[in-house]
N, C-alpha and C positions, 0 to 999 in steps of 0.2 A: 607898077609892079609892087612898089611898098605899099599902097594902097590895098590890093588884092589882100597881101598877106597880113595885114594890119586886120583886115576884113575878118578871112581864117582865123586870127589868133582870138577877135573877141567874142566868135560865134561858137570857139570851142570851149572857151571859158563858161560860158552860157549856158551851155550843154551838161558841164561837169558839175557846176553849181545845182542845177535840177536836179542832176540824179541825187547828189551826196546831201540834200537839202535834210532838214530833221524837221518838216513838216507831219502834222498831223494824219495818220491814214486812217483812224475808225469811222465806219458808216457816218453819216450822221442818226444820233437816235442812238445807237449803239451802246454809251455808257451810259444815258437813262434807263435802259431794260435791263441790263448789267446790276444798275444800283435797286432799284426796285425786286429782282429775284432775290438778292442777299438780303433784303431788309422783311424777306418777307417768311411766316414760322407755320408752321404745318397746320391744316384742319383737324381741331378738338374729335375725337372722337363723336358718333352720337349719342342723346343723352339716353340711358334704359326707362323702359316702357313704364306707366304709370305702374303696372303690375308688379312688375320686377321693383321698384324703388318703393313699394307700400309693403310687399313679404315674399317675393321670390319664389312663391311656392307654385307648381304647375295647377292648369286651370283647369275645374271641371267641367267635365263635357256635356253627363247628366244628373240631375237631381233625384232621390227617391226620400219617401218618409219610412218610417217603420214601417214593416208587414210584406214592402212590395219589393218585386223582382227585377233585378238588373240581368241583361245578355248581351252577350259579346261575343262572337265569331263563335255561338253554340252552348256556350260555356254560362250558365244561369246560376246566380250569387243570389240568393235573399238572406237580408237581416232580419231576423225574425223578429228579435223582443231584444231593449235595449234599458239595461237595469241601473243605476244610482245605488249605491253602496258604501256604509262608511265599515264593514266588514262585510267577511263570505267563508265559510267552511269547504274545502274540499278535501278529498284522498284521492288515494292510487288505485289499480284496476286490480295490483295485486293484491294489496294490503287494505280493503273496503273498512276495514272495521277500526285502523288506525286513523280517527280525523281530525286533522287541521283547521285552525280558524287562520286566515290572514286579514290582518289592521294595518291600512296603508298609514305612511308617512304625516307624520305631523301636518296638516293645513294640507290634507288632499283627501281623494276618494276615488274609490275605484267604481270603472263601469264593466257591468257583464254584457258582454253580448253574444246572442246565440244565432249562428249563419250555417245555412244548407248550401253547399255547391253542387250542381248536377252537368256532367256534360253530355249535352243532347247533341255532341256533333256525331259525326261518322268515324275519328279520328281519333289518337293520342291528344289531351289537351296540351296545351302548357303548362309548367309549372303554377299550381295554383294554393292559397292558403292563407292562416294567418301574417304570415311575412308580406304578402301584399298589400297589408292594413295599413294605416295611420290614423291620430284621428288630428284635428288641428281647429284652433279657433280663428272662426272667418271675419267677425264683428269687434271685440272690444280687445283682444288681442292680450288676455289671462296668457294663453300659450304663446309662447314668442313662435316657437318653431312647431313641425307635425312629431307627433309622439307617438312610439314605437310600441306595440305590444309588451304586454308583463313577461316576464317567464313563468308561465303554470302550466302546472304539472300534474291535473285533476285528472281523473278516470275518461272525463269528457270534453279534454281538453281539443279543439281544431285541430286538423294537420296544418303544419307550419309551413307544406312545401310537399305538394305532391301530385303528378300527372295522373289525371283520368283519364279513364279508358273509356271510350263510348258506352255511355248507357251508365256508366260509373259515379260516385257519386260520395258527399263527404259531410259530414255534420258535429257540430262541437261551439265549447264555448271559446271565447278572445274575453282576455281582460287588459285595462288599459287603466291609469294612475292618471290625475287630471287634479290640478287645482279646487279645495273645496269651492263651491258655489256658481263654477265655471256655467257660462253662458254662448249660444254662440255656437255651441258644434257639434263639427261635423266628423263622420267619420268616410274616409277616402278610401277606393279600395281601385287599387292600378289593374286593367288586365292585359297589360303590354310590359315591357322593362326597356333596360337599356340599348339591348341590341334591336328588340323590334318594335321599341318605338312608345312612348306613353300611352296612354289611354286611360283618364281617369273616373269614376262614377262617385258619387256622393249620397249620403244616406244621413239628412239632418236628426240629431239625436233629440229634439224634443225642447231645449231649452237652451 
């Protein structure tokens, strides 16, 4: 009988030792992938396109020279004659007989250029004009960034910003301020925007 419970008493010992033991219970494996996630730091970003890290500026789609016609969704842009100017005389539509010489900026010169827009859709165009211009240099990089139209205010100055009406149609000068001796550009003419999207044409200026 002492036997028996002698027996009993060290199989429950046995039993209570197991459970309350402070043995290890992780996977095995478990704290290697533990340590490894902690030690490890997020994917760099990717790096920007050859494009983007040389000037950031959107790409052109098509090329034209002087003389020729660009069209888009109906809408026909020609540059007609694109002038070099270290001056230019103009006046107002009112006052014809009052004229102006304007002399750009010290170490610059200004370009004329003369463009016809016509639209041959069936439609309202979109807004079209000198506001859609830049010109930018693509080569040796005189212009850091694209340069925006002058503000003139000649008799025959471009619409700056204005929808045609089928069969409608727009004609005038852009003038643009550019580095004397500038080489290299081009002038950009977008016929999309922000909301519907770029679209850009190019019209190299000759030197």
């Amino acid at each position: 009988m002492n036997k028996i419970l002698i027996a009993i008493l060290l199989a429950t010992v046995i039993f209570v030792a197991g459970c309350t033991g402070g043995g290890d219970t992780t996977p095995p494996g478990t704290e290697l992938e533990l340590e490894e996630e902690s030690d490890s730091t997020p994917a760099p970003p990717p790096a920007p396109t050859e494009e983007e890290d040389e000037s950031g500026l959107l790409a052109i789609e098509e090329m034209f020279s002087v003389g020729e016609t660009a069209n888009y969704s109906g809408v026909e842009v020609t540059l007609v004659s694109a002038e070099f100017v270290d001056s230019y005389n103009w006046h107002t539509e009112q006052f014809p007989e009052e004229v102006y010489t304007y002399t750009p900026n010290p170490g610059h010169e200004n370009i004329l250029l003369w463009f016809t827009i016509v639209n041959r859709g069936d439609s309202l165009s979109d807004p079209q004009g000198g506001s859609k211009m830049r010109v930018r240099d693509d080569t040796v990089g005189e212009i850091d960034d694209e340069m925006i139209p002058e503000l003139y205010m000649g008799h025959d100055a471009l619409t700056l910003f204005e929808q045609l009406p089928p069969g409608g149609s727009a004609e005038g000068q852009v003038v643009f301020e550019v580095p004397l001796g500038s080489t290299g550009l081009v002038l950009t003419y977008n016929y999309g925007d922000a909301l519907t999207g770029d679209w850009l044409v190019g019209w190299d200026l000759g030197r």
